[in-house]
ZASE-564487 format. One record per residue (C-alpha): residue in one letter; x, y, z. Coordinates in nm, 2 decimals, decimal comma. Example, Ala and Ser with C-alpha at 12.3 -4.5 7.8 and 13.67 -1.06 7.14 Angstrom:
2
r; c1; c2; c3
A; 1,23; -0,45; 0,78
S; 1,37; -0,11; 0,71
END
This chain:
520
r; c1; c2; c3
X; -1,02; -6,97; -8,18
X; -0,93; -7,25; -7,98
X; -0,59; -7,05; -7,82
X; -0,90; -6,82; -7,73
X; -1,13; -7,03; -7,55
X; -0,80; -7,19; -7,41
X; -0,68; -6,86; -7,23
X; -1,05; -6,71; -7,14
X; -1,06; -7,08; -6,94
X; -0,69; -7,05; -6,82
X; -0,83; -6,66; -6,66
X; -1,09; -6,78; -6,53
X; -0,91; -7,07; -6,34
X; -0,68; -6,77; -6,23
X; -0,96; -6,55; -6,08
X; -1,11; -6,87; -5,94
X; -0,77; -6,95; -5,76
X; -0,72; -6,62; -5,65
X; -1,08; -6,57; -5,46
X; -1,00; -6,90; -5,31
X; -0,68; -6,79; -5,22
X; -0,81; -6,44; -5,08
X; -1,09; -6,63; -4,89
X; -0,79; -6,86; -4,72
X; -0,63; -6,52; -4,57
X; -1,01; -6,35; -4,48
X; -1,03; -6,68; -4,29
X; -0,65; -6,66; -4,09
X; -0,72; -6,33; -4,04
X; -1,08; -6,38; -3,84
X; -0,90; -6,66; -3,69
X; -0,62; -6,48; -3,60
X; -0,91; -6,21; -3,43
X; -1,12; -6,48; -3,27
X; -0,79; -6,62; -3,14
X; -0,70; -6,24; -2,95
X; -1,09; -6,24; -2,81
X; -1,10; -6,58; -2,66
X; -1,09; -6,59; -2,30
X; -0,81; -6,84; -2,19
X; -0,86; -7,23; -2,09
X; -0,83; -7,25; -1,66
X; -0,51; -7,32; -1,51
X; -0,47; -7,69; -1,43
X; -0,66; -7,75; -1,07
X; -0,44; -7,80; -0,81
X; -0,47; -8,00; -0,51
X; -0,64; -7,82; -0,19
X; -0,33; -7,77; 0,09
X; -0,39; -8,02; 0,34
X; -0,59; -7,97; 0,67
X; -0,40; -7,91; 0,99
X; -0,36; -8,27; 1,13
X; -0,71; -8,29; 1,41
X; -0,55; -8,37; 1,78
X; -0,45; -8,70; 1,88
X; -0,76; -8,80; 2,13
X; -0,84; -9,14; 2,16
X; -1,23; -9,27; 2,08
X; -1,26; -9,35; 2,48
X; -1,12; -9,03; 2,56
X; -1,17; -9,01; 2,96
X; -1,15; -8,65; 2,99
X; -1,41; -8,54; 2,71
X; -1,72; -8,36; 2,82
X; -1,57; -8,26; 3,16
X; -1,53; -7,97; 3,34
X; -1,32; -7,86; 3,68
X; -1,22; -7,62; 3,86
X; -0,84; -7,52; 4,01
X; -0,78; -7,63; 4,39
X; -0,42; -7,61; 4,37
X; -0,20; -7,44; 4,18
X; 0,21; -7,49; 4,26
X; 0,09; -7,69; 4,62
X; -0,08; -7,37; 4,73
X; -0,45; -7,27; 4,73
X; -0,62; -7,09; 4,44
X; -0,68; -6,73; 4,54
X; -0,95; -6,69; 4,69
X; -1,23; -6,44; 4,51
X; -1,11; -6,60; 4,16
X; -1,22; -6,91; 3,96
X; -0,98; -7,10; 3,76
X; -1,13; -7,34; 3,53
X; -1,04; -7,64; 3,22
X; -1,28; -7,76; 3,04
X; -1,20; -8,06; 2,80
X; -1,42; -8,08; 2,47
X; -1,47; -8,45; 2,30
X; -1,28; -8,29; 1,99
X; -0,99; -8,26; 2,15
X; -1,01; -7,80; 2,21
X; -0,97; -7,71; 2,55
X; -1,07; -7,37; 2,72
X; -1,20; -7,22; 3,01
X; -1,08; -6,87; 3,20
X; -0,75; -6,84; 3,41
X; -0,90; -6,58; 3,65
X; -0,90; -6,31; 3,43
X; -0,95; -6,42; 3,06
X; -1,09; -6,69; 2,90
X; -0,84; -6,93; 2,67
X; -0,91; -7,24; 2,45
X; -0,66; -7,45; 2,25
X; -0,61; -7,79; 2,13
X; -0,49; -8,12; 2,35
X; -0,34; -8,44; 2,28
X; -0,37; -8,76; 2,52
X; -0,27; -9,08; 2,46
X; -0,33; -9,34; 2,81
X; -0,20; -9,09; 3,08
X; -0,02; -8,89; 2,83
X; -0,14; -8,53; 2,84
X; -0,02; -8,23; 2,61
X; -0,15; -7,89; 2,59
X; -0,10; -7,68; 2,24
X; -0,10; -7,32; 2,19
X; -0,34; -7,16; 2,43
X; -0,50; -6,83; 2,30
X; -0,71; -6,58; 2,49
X; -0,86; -6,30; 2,59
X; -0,62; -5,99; 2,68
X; -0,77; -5,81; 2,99
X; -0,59; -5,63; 3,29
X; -0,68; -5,76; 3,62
X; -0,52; -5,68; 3,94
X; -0,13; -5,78; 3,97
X; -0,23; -6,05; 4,25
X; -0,48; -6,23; 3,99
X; -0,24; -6,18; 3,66
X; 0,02; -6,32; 3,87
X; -0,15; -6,68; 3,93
X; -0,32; -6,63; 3,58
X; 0,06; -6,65; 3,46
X; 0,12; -6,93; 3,66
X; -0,15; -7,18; 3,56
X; -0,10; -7,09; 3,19
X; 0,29; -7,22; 3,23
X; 0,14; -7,50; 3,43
X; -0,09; -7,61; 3,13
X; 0,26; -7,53; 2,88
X; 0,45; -7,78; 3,15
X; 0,16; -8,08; 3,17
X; 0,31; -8,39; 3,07
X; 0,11; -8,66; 3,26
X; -0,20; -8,66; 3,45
X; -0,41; -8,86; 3,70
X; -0,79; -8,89; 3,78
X; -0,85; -8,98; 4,17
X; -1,13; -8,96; 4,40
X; -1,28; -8,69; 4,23
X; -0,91; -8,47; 4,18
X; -0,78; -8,38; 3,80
X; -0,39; -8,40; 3,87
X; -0,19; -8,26; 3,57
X; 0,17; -8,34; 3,64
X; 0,52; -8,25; 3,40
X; 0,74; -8,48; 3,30
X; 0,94; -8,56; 3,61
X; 0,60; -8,68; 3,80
X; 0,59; -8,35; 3,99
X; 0,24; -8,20; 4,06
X; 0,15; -7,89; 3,84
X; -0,18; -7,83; 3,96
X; -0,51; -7,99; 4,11
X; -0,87; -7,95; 3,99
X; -1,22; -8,06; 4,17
X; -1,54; -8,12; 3,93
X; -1,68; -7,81; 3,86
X; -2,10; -7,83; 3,93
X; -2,32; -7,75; 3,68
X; -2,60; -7,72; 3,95
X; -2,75; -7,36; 3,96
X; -2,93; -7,43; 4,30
X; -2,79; -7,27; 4,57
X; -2,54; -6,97; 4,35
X; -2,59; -6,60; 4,32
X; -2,53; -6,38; 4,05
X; -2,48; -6,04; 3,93
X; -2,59; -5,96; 3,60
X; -2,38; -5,78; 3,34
X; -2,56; -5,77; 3,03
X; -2,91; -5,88; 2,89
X; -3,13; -5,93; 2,60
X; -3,33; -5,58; 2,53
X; -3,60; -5,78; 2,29
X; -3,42; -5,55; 1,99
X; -3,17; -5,84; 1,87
X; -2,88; -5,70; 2,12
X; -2,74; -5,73; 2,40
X; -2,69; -5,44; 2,61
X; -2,44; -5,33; 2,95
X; -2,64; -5,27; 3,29
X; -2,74; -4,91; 3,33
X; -2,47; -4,72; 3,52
X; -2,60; -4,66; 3,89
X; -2,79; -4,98; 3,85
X; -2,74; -5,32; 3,99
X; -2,91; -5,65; 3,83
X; -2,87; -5,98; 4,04
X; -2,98; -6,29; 4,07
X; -3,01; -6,61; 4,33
X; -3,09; -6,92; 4,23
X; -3,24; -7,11; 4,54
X; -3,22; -7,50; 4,64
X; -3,62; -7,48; 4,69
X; -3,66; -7,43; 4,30
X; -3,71; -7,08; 4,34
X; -3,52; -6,76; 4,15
X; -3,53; -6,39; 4,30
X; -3,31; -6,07; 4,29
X; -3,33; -5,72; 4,18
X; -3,40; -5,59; 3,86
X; -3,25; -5,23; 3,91
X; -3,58; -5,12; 4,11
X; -3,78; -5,39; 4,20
X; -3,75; -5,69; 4,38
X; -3,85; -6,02; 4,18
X; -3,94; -6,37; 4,23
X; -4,06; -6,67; 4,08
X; -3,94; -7,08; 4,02
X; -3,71; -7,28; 3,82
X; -3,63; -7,60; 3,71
X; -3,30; -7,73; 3,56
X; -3,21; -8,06; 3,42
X; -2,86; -8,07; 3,31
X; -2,80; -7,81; 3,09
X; -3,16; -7,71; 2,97
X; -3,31; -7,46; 3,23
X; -3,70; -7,31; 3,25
X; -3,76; -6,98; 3,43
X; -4,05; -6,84; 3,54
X; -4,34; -6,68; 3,58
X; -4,14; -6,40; 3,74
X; -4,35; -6,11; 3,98
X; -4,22; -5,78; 4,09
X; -4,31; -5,56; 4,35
X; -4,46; -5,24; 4,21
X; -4,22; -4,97; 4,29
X; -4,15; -4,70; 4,09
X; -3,82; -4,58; 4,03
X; -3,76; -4,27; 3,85
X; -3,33; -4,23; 3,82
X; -3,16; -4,36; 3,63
X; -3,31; -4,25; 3,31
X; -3,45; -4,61; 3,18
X; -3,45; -4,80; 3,51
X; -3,83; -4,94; 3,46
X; -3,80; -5,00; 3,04
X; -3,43; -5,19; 3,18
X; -3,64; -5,34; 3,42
X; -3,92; -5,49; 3,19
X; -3,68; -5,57; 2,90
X; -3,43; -5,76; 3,19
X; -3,74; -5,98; 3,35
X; -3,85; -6,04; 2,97
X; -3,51; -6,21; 2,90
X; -3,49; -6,44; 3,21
X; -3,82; -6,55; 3,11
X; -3,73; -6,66; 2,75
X; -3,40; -6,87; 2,88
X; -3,41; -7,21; 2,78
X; -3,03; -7,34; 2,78
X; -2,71; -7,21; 3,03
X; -2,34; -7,20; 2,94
X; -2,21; -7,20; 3,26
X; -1,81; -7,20; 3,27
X; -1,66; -7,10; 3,70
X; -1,80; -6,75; 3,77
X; -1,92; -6,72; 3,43
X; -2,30; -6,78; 3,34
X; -2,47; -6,75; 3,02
X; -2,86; -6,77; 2,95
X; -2,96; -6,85; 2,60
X; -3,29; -6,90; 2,43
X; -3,46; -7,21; 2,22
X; -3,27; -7,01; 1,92
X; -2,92; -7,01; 2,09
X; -2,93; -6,61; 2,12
X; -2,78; -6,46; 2,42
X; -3,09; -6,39; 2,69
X; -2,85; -6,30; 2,99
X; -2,53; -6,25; 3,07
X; -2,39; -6,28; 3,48
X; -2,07; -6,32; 3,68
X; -2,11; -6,49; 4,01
X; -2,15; -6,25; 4,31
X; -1,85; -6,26; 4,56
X; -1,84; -6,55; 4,78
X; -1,87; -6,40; 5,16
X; -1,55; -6,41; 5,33
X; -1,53; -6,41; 5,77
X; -1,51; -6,05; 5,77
X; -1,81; -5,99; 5,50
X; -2,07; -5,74; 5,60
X; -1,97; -5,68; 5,98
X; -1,90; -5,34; 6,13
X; -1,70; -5,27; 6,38
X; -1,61; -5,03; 6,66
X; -1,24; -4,92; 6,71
X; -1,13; -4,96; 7,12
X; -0,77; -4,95; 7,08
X; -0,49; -4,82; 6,82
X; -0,11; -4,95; 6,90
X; -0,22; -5,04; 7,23
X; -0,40; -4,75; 7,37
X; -0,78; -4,61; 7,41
X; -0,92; -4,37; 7,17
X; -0,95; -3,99; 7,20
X; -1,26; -3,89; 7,44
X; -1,59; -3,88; 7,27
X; -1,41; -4,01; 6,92
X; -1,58; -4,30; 6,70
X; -1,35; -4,48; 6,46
X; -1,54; -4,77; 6,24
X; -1,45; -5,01; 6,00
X; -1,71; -5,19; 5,78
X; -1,65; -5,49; 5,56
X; -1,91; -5,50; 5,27
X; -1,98; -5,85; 5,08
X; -1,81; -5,68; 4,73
X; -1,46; -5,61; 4,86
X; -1,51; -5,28; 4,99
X; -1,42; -5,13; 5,32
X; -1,50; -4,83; 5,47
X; -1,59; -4,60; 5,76
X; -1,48; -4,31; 5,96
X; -1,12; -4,25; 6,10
X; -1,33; -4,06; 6,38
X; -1,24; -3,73; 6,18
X; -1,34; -3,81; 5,80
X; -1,50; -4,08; 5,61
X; -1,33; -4,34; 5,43
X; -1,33; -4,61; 5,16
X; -1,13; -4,87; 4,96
X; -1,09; -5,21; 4,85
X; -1,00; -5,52; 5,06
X; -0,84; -5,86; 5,04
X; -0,86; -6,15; 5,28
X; -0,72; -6,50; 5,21
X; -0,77; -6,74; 5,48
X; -0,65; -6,51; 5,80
X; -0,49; -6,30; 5,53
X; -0,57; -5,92; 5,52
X; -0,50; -5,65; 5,28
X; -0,64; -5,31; 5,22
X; -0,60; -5,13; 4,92
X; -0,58; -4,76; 4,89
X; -0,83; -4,61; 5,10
X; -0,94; -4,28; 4,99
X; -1,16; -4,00; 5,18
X; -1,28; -3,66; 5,28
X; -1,05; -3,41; 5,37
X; -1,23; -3,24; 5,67
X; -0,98; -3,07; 5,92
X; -1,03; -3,16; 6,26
X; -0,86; -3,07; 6,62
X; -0,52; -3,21; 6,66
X; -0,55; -3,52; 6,92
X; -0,83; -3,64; 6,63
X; -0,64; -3,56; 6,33
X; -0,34; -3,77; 6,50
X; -0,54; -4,05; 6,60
X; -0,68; -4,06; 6,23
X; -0,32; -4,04; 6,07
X; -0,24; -4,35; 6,30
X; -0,53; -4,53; 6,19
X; -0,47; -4,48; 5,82
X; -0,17; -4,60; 5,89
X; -0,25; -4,93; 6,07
X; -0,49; -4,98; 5,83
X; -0,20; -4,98; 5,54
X; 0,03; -5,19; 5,80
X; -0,22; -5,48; 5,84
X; -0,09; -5,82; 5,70
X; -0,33; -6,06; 5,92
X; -0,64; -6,05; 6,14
X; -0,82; -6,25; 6,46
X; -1,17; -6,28; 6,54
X; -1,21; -6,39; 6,90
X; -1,45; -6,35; 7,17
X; -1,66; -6,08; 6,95
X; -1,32; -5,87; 6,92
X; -1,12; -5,82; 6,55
X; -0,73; -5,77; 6,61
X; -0,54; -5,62; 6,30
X; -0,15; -5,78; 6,32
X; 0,12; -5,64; 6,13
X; 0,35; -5,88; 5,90
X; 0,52; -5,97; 6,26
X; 0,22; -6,05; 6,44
X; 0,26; -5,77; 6,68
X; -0,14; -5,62; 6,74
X; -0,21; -5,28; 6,54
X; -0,56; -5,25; 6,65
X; -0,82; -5,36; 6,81
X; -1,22; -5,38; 6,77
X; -1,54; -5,41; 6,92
X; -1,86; -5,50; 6,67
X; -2,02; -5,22; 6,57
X; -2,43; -5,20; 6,73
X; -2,71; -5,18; 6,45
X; -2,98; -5,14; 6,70
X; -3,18; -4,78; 6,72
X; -3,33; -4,83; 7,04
X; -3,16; -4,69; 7,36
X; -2,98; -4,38; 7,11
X; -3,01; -4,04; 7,09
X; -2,91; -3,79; 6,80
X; -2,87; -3,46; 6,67
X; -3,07; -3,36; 6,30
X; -2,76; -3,25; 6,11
X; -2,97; -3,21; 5,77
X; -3,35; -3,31; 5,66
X; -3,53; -3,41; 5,29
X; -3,77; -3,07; 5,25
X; -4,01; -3,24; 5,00
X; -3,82; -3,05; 4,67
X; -3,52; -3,31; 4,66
X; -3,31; -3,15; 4,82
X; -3,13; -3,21; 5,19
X; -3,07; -2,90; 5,38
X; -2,92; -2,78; 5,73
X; -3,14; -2,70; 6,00
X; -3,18; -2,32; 6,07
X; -2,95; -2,16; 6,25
X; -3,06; -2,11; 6,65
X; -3,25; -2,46; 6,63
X; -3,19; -2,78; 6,72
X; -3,35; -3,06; 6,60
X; -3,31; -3,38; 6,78
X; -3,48; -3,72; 6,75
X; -3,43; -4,04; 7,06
X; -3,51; -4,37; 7,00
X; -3,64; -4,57; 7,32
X; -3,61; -4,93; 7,40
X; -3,97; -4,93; 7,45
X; -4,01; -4,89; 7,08
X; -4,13; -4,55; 7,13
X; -3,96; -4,24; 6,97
X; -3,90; -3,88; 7,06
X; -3,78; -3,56; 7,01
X; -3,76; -3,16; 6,94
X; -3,87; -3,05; 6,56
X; -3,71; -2,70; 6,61
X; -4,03; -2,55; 6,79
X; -4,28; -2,83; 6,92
X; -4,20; -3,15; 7,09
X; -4,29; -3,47; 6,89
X; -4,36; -3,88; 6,95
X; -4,47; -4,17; 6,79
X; -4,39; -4,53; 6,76
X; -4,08; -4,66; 6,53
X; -4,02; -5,04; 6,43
X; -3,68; -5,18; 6,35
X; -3,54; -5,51; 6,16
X; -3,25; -5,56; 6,06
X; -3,17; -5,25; 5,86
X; -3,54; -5,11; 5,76
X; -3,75; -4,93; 6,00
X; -4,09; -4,78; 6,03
X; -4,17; -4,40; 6,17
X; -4,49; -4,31; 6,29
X; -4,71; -4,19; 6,23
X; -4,57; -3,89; 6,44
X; -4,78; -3,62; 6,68
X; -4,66; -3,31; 6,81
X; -4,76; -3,04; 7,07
X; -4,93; -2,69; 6,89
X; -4,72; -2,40; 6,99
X; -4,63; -2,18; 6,73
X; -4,25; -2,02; 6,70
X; -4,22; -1,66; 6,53
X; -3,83; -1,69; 6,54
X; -3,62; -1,79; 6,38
X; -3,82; -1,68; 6,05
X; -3,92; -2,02; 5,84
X; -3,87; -2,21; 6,19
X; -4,23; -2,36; 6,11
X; -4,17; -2,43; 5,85
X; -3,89; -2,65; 5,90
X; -4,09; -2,87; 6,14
X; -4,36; -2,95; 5,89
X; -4,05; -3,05; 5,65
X; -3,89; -3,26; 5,92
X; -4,17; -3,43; 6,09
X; -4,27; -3,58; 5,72
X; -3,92; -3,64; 5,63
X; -3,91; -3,87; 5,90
X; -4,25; -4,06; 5,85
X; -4,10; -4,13; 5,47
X; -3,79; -4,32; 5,66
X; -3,78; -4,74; 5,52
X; -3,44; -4,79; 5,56
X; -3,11; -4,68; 5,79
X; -2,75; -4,63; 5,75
X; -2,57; -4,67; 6,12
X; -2,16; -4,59; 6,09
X; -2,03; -4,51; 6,42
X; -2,17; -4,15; 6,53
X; -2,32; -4,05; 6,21
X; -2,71; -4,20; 6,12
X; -2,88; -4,16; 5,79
X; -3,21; -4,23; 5,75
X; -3,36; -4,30; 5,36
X; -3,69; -4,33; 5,15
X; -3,79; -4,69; 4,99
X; -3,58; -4,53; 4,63
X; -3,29; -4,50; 4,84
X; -3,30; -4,08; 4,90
X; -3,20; -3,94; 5,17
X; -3,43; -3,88; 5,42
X; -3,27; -3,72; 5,73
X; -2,90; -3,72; 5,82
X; -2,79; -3,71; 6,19
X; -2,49; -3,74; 6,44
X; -2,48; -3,93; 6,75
X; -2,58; -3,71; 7,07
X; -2,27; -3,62; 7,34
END
């Protein structure tokens, strides 16, 4: 009995054993599982890389906060028509625009030590003339060693004491600068490009007072600036109405709404940026090229290589404020850029109609053209411009070109007939229109004589209001017609175009009104 009792104790240690034993491998087993499931511990933390070392620039920093503008570059002028600038920040970046694109990078300075580090910038194309210097100041800036602050100059200077370059302060004054504008706030959260056939610009007077163009209308209004913090406005417009381009007036009211809400400027050489309260772009400008000595005249050709012109021939040249030339070479109409650097002149490729004339003209054109593409320098004396070749030897000579109406007489080549279009005048009529110096005008519409008074200044004039005699012309068929046409075309005339023997009168929006040619 008792070996009994003994092994039904001695089993039921062994089943007791064994569960404990099976739980022991259920539990490996779900640690084993829990062990494959478990996401792994993080990587040891390791140490951030260390910032790039800030510029060396001392606390008392004398160039921090200022701005200047290139004089000198290499011991020779800065071309003229570009604006160099350096600007030096207080933590120790540099930028500003070499002429062509703009550039920032850090600088070191240490007493009159002065070192420039890696410059980066913009990548535009400008003219070869303007790369070429923008080339040269960037390897002045990669050559700085020393530099020197003296009677208002910024001298930077390498390491043998040589003079890289020289700088004057660079004015943060708005009175008394013009502008042209290239982009502006369209009250939509962007900024948007000028309409094409559309030009935006803006003066900034020393009286306190802002006007320009918005595309159609005049504008004008006042201004007050202390340092860098500017108010604008109210602004009034005339009330013209200007129907091309597409958009003009809802450019025009967006435009004026954006100067208006400019509270800051970034102004940095011929760069100029409105901003609002907010810091968002309001209006973006370049400055408007600086008038040169040849800058909106006109002029009269007298001689060519030494000689008068071909009878009853008129050859002009006209210098416009932008850096265009232009006029007729007495045959065809012409047009291209221009250069002028002190008594420096340069044209650029003048292109223009290809009207065949007689031979004696087309001659005297080709010679022309071709002391136009000679010319290296030019004289203004005694109201007479002389175009020298590279030698100095005289190309051509010219007399200023008259603007005045009164005392001239013309010939109607074409007329505005109220449907937008400019047509010829019928064939066996002549229309022809004299101004008098008794500001009385004159003339033949075609059928009937006509007169009235006419006012000039400067380049806007006044016609009419016109009468004419009452016969009435059968022949040639719409010859009536044509008069009605002509006689309002010319009332409509605000405005004048005078080049040589050719006269185009236009409308307040800039149409054509009637075109003309100078009487034999």
């Amino acid at each position: 009995m008792k070996e009994t009792i003994t092994q039904q104790r001695r089993a039921r240690h062994g089943v007791g054993l064994r569960r404990i034993a099976s739980l022991f491998a259920t539990g490996a087993a779900l640690a084993l599982i829990l062990a494959a499931c478990a996401v792994p511990p993080p990587p040891p933390r390791q140490a951030a890389p260390p910032a790039p070392a800030a510029p060396t620039v001392p606390a008392n920093n004398p160039l921090a906060g200022t701005s200047w503008t290139l004089a000198t570059l290499g011991g020779q002028p800065a071309l003229q028509g570009t604006t160099v600038t350096l600007n030096f920040g207080s933590d120790g970046r540099a930028g500003g625009t070499d002429g062509c694109n703009a550039f920032s990078g850090g600088y070191e300075l240490s007493g009159d030590a002065l070192k420039f580090g890696p410059l980066l910038g913009t990548l535009m194309a400008c003219e070869a003339s303007v790369m070429a210097q923008a080339d040269a100041f960037r390897s002045a800036l990669e050559q700085t060693a020393r530099f020197t602050v003296m009677n208002d100059t910024l001298t930077l200077l390498d390491a043998n004491g040589n003079a890289l370059t020289t700088f004057a302060p660079q004015s943060r004054e708005l009175a008394g600068t013009s502008w042209v504008v290239t982009g502006y706030n369209n009250g939509k959260q962007a900024v948007v490009s000028v309409l094409q056939g559309t030009e935006l610009n803006v003066s900034f007077g020393a009286d306190g007072r802002v006007s320009g163009n918005a595309g159609c209308n005049n504008f004008t209004g006042s201004f007050t600036q202390m340092g860098d913090a500017i108010e604008i406005g109210p602004l009034v417009s005339t009330a013209k109405m200007c129907a091309d381009p597409a958009g003009a007036m809802e450019q025009e009211a967006q435009f004026l709404q954006a100067m208006q809400s400019a509270k800051v400027i970034q102004l940095d050489g011929d760069r100029l940026t409105l901003r609002t309260a907010g810091g968002a772009m309001a209006v973006t400008l370049r400055r408007a090229p600086e008038p040169n000595a040849l800058s909106s005249t006109s002029w009269t050709l007298a001689t060519l290589g030494g000689q008068p012109l071909v009878a009853d021939t008129a050859v002009t040249l006209n210098f416009e404020a932008d850096g265009r030339a232009g006029g007729s070479d007495g045959c065809n109409t012409f047009g291209g850029p221009y250069q002028v650097s002190g008594d420096a002149l340069k044209f650029g490729a003048l292109i223009g109609t290809l009207i065949a004339c007689e031979a004696p003209i087309m001659a005297q054109a080709d010679a022309f053209r071709s002391a136009l593409e000679q010319t290296a320098r030019f004289t203004v004396m005694n109201d007479t411009l002389t175009l020298l070749d590279a030698n100095g030897n005289v190309l051509a000579t010219f007399a200023p070109q008259s603007r005045e109406l009164a005392g001239t007489s013309w010939v109607v080549t074409g007329y505005n007939d109220g449907k937008q279009a400019v047509v010829s005048v019928l064939q066996g009529t002549e229309l022809n229109v004299s101004f008098g110096a008794d500001g009385r005008m004159t003339g033949n519409a075609g059928c009937n004589n006509f007169f009235g008074p006419f006012a000039q200044r400067g380049e806007t004039v006044a016609v009419g209001p016109l009468a004419a005699t009452r016969k009435v012309c059968a022949e040639p068929a719409g010859v009536m017609e044509q008069e009605v046409q002509f006689l309002a075309a010319l009332e409509s005339a605000t405005a004048y175009q005078l080049d040589g023997d050719k006269l185009t009168l236009r409308t307040g929006d800039g149409a054509m009104a009637v075109t003309l040619r100078r009487a034999p």
